[in-house]
C-alpha positions as CSV (number, residue, x, y, z in Angstrom):
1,X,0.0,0.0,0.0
2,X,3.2,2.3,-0.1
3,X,3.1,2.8,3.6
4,X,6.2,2.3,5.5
5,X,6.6,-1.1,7.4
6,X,8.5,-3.0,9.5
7,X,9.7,-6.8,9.3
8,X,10.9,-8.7,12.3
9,X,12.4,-11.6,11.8
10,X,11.8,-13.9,15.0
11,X,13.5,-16.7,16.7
12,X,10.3,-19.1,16.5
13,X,10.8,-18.9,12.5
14,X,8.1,-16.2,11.5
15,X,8.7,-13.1,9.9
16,X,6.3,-10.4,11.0
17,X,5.6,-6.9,9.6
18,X,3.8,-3.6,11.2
19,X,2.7,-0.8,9.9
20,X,5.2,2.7,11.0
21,X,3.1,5.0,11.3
22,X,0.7,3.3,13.9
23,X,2.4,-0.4,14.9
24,X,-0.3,-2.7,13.0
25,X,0.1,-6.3,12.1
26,X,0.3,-6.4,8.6
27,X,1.0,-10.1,7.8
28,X,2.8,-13.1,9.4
29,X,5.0,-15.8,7.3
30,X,6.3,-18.9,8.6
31,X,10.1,-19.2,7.2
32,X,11.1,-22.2,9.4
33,X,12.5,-22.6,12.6
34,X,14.7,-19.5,13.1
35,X,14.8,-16.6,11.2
36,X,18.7,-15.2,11.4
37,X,18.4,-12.7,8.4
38,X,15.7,-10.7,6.3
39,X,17.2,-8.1,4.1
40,X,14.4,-6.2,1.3
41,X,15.7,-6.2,-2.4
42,X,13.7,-4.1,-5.2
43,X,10.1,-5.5,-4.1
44,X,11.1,-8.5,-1.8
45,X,11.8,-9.6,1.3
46,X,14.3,-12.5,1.6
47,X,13.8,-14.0,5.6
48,X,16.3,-17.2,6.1
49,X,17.8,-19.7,8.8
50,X,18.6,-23.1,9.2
51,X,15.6,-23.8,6.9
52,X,17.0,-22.0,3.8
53,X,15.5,-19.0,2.8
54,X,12.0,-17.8,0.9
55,X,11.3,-14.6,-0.9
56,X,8.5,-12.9,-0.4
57,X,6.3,-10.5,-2.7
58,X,4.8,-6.9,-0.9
59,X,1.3,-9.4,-0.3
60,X,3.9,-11.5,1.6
61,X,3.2,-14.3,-0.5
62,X,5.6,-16.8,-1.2
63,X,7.6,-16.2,-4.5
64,X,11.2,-18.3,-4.4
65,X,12.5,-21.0,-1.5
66,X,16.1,-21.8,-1.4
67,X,16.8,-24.7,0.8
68,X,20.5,-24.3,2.2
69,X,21.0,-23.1,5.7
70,X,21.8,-19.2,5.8
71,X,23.1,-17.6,8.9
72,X,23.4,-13.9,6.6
73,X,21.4,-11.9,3.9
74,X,22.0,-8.5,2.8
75,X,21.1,-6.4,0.0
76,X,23.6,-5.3,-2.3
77,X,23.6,-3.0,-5.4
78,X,20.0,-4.9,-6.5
79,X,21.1,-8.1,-5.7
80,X,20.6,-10.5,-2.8
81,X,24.2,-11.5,-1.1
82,X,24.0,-14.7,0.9
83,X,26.2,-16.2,3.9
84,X,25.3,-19.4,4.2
85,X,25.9,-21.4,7.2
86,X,28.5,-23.8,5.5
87,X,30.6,-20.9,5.2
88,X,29.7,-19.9,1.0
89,X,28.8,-17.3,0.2
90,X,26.7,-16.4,-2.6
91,X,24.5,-13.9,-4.6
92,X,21.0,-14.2,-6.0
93,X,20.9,-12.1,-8.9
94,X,17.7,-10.1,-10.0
95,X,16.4,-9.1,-13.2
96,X,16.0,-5.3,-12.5
């Protein structure tokens, strides 16, 4: 909706985000059993753990699941850079 929000990623393995402006729930996502990272590239959100990690749309619907354990994700010149927990490190590339 263009409003700003919030995204907490939470040691029970959901990613929630609230509303700024007045702290509402805007949507819950189950990621797995931990969430370690989120980061937001272009339009996503990428939340990860020990479960992999999923990318999620603004609707928070599901769009992409990777399936290697990530202890690190962070957003980097439009792509998605990834430190996964076997020590690799890798980047998701985007088409934007």
């Amino acid at each position: 909706d263009g409003e700003a929000a919030v995204v907490v990623g939470r040691g029970d393995g959901f990613v929630v985000r609230y509303r700024v402006s007045d702290g509402v729930h805007l949507g819950t996502f189950r990621v797995g059993r931990d969430v370690r990272a989120v980061a937001v590239v272009h339009d996503l959100l990428a939340a990860g753990g020990p479960d992999g990690f999923v990318l999620l749309n603004l609707q928070f619907r599901e769009v992409g699941r990777y399936t290697d354990a990530v202890d690190t994700l962070c957003a980097v010149g439009g792509h998605l850079a990834v430190g996964y927990s076997s020590g690799a490190i890798g980047i998701v590339k985007f088409g934007k």
